[in-house]
C-alpha positions as CSV (number, residue, x, y, z in Angstrom):
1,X,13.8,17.2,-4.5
2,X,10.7,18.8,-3.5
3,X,10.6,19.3,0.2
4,X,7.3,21.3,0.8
5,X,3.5,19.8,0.6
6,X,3.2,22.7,-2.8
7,X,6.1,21.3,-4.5
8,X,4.5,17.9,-3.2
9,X,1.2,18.8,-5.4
10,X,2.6,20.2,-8.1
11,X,4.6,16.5,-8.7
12,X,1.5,14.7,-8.2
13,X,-0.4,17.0,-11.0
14,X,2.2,16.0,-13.4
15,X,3.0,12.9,-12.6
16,X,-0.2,10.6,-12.3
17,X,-0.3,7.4,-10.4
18,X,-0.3,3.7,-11.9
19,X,-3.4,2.1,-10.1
20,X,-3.9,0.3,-13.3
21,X,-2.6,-0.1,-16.7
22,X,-4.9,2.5,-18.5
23,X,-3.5,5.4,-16.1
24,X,-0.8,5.0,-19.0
25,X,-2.3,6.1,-22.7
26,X,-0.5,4.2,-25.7
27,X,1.3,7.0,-26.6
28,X,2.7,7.3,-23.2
29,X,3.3,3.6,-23.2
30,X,4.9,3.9,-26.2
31,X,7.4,6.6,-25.1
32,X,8.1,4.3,-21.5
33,X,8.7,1.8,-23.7
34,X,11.3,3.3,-26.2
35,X,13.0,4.5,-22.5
36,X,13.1,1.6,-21.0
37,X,15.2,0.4,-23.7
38,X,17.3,2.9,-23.3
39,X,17.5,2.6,-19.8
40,X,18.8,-1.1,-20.5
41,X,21.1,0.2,-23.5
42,X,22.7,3.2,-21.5
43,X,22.5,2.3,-17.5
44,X,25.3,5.1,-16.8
45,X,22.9,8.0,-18.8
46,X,20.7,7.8,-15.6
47,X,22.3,6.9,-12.7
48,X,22.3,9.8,-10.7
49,X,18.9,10.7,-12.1
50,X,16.9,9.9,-9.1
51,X,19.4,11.3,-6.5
52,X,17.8,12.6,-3.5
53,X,14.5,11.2,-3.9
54,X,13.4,8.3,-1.8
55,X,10.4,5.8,-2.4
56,X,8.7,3.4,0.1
57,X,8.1,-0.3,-1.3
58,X,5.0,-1.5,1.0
59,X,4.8,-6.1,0.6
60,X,1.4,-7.2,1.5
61,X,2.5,-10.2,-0.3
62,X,6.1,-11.4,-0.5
63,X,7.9,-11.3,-3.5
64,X,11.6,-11.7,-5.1
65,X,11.4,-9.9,-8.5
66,X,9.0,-7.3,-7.7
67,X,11.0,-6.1,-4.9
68,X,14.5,-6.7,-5.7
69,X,13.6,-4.7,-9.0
70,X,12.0,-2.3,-7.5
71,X,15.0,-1.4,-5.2
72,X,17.2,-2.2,-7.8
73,X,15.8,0.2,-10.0
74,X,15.9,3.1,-7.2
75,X,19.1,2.7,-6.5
76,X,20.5,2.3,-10.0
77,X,19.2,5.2,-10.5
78,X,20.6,7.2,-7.6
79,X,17.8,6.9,-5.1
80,X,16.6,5.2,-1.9
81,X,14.3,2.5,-1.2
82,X,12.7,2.4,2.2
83,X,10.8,-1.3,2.0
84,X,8.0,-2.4,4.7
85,X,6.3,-5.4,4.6
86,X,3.3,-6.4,6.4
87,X,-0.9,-5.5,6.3
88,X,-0.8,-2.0,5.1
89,X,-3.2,0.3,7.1
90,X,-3.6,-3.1,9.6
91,X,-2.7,-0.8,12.5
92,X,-3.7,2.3,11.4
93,X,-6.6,3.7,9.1
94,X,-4.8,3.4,5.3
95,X,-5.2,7.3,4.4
96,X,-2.8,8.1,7.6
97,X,-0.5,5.7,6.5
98,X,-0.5,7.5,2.9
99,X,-0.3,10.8,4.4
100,X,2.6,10.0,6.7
101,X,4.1,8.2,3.6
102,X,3.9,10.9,1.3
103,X,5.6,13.5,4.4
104,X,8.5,11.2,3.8
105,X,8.9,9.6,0.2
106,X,8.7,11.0,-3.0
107,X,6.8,7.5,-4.5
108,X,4.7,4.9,-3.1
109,X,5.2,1.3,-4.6
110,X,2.6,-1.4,-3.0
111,X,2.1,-4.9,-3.6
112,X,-1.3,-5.6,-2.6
113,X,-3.8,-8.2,-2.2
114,X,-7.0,-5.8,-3.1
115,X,-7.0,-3.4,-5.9
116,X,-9.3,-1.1,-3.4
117,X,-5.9,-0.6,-1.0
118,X,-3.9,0.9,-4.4
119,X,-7.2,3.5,-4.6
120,X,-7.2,4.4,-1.2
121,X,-3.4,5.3,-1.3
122,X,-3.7,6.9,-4.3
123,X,-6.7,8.9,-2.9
124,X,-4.5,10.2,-0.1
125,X,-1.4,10.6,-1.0
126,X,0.2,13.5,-2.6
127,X,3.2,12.0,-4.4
128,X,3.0,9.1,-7.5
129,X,2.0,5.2,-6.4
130,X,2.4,2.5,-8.3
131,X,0.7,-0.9,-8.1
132,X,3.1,-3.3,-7.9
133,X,0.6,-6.2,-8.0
134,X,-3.2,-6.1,-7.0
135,X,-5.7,-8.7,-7.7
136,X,-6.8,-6.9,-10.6
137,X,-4.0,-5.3,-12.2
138,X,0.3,-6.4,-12.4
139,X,0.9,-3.5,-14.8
140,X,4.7,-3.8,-14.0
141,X,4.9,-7.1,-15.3
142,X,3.1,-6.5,-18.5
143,X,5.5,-3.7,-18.8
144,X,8.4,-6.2,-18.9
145,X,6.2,-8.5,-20.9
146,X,6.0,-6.1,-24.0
147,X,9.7,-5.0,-23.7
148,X,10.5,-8.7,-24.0
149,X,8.2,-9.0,-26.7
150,X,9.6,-6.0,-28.4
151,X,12.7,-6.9,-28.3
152,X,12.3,-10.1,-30.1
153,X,9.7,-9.1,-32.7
154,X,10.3,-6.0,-33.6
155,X,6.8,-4.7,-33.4
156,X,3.7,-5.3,-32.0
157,X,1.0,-4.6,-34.1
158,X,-0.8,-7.4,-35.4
159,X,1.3,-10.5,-33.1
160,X,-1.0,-12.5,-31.4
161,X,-0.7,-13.7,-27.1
162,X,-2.6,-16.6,-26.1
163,X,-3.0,-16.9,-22.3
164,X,-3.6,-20.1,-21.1
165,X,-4.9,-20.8,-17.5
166,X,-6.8,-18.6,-14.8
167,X,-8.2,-15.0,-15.8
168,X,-6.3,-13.4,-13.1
169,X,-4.9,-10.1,-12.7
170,X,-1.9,-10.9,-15.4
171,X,-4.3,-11.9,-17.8
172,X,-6.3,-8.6,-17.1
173,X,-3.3,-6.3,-17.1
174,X,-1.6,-8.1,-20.7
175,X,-5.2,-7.3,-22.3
176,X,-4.4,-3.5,-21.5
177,X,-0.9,-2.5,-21.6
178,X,-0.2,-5.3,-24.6
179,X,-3.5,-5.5,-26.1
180,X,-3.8,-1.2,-26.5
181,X,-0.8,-1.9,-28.3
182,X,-1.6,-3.8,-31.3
183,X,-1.5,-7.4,-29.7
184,X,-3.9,-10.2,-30.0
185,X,-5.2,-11.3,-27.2
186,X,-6.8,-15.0,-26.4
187,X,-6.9,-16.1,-23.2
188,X,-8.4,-19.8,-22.6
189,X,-9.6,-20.4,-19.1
190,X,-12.2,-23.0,-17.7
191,X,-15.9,-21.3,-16.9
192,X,-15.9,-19.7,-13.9
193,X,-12.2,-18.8,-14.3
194,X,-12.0,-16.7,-17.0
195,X,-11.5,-12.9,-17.1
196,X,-13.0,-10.0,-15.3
197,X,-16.1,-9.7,-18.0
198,X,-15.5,-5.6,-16.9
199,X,-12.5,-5.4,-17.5
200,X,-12.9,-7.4,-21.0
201,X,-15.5,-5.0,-21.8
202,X,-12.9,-1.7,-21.4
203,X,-10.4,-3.5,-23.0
204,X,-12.5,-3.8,-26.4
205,X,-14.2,-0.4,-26.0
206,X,-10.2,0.7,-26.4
207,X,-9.6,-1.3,-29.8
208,X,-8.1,-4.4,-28.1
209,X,-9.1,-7.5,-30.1
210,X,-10.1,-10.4,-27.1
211,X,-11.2,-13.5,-27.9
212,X,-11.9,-15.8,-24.6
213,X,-12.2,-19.6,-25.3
214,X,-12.4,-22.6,-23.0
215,X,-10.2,-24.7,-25.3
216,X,-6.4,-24.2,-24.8
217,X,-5.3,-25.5,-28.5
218,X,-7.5,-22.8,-30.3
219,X,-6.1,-20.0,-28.2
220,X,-2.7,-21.4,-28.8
221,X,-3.5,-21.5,-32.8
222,X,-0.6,-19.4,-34.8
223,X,0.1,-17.4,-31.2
224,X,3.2,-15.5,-31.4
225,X,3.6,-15.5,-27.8
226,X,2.2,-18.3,-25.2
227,X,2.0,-17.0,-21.8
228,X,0.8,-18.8,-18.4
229,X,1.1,-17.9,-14.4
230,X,0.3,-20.0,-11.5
231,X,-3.1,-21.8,-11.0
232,X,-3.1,-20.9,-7.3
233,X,-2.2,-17.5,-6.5
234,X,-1.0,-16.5,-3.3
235,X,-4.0,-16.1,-0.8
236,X,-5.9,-18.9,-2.6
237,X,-3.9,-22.0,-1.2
238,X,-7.0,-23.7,0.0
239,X,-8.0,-23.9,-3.9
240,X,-4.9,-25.5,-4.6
241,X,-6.1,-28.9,-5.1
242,X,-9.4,-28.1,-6.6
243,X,-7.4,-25.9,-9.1
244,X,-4.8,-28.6,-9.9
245,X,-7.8,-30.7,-11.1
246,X,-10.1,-28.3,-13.0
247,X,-6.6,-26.7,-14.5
248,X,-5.1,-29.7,-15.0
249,X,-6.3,-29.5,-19.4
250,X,-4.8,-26.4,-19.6
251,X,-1.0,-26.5,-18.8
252,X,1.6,-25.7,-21.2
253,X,3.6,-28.6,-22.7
254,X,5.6,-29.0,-25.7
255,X,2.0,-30.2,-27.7
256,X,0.7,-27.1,-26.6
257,X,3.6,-24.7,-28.0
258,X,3.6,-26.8,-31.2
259,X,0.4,-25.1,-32.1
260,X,2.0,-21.8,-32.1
261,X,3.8,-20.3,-34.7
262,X,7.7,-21.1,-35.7
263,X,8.9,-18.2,-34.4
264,X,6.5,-18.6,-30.9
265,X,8.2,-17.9,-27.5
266,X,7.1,-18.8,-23.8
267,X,6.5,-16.4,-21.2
268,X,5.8,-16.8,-17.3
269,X,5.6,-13.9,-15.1
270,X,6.9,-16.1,-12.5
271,X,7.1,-18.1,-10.3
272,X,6.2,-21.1,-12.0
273,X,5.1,-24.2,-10.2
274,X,6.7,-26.6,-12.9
275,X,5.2,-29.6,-13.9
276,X,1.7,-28.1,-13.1
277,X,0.9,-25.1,-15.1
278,X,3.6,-25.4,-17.0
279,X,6.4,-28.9,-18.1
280,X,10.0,-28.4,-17.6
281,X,10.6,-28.9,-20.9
282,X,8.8,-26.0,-22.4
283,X,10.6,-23.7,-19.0
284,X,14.2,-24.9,-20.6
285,X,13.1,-24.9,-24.2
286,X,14.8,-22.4,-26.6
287,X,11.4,-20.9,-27.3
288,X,11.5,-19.9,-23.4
289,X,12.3,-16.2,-22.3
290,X,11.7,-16.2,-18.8
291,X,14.7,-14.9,-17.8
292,X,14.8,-12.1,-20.4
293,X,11.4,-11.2,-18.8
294,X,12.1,-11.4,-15.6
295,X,15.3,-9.1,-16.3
296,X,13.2,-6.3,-18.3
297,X,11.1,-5.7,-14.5
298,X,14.6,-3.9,-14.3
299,X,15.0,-1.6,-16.7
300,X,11.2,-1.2,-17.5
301,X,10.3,0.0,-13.8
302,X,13.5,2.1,-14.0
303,X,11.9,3.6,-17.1
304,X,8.3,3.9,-15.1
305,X,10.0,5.8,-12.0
306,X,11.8,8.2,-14.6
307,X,8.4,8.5,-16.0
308,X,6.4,9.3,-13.3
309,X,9.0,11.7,-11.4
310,X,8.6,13.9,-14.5
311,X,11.9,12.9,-16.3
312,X,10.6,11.6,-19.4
């Protein structure tokens, strides 16, 4: 475990931060990907793998998956999770909360509301953070979303996700973890709602094929994989009703999945608001594999911490 601000250096040099999903190259997805199925396969392998390191999980926004995965994951693996939730840098300036941070943990996990806080903790800090959740990027959960997918395709290349709904951060972050790898990617989303046109434009300079449409059914056409999250967000409950309404065309019913292929299955980085952006039906339908998802946060963030302590 390194114990000195050197041996703190020399960990941050080789293993980079995950501000956003293209801190990862494909190849290096690739190879978290292939672990993180290991990781699931062969739990026993790598539980004492993390022994003696500690990481601090920092909540600006609440969560159940993100951090009961997270600490799972630590402690599965052998090490401790030291979890604080609250405004992060509200009492004091953000780089001293970073730099007492990385005194004490060997990892920073934060769940954020503004992508600028993961930068600013990266900036100052000496050991690895992650973004748990930002409103740009989720790059956990599109980790978990291409195990999942993996696991019940096969490959990747050539499959095709339609995301149906508002352009948010999980739309941004399945355009560059899934997209760099060979996916499809058509994402329907009322004007004024859909994707960060930025972030669109990065993820086709890297190769990703992006189509953005207003129309729900033709993103849904032959889609291996339909895919939705919450119109409302937390921090934008004031929208809610306005959202429910201009929304309202683009939920996720069983018409909807009938447009998709055969073979198509529904994902939902939850938590879903049923009967709004997505029915009940389609939740509890075979095609559904929520709960498979939500699982893989597990084993794929077990497989990121392995990653970016240097252990893969």
């Amino acid at each position: 475990m390194p114990t000195s601000v050197a041996e703190q250096s020399v960990l941050k040099m080789s293993a980079p931060d995950l501000r956003s999903d293209l801190d990862l190259t494909v190849e290096e997805l690739s190879r978290l990907l292939q672990l993180a199925g290991s990781v699931k396969q062969f739990p026993a392998r790598y539980a004492t793998a993390l022994q003696g390191r500690s990481t601090s999980l920092l909540f600006e926004k609440p969560s159940l998956r993100t951090r009961l995965t997270f600490e799972l994951a630590i402690q599965q693996l052998g090490g401790y999770a030291v979890t604080s939730i609250g405004m992060i840098g509200d009492r004091e300036p953000l780089k001293d909360v970073a730099r007492n941070l990385d005194r004490w943990t060997q990892a920073i996990v934060a769940r954020v509301f503004s992508q600028e806080t993961i930068e600013g903790l990266a900036e100052w800090s000496r050991v690895p953070v992650i973004n748990a959740l930002s409103d740009l990027y989720h790059p956990c959960q599109a980790l978990a979303d291409v195990q999942t997918m993996i696991e019940r395709f096969g490959t990747l290349a050539g499959r095709k996700l339609a995301y149906i709904g508002d352009g948010n951060n999980m739309a941004h972050s399945l355009m560059l973890t899934a997209g760099r790898l060979g996916v499809r990617i058509a994402v329907a989303a009322p004007a004024g709602y859909q994707p960060d046109t930025g972030i669109v434009a990065v993820a086709r300079e890297a190769g990703v094929t992006v189509d953005i449409t207003a129309d729900p059914a033709e993103a849904a056409a032959g889609a291996d994989v339909i895919y939705t999250d919450v119109w409302a967000s937390m921090g934008q409950e004031a929208e809610a009703e306005e959202r429910k309404r201009i929304f309202a065309p683009y939920q996720v019913d069983d018409a909807l999945m009938s447009r998709a292929s055969r073979e198509a299955i529904f994902l939902h980085c939850l938590p879903a608001k049923r009967g709004q952006e997505v029915t009940d039906s389609v939740m509890e339908s075979a095609q559904s594999a929520i709960f498979d998802q939500a699982e893989n946060r597990l084993h794929s963030q077990k497989a990121l911490l392995l990653f970016l302590f240097g252990m893969a």
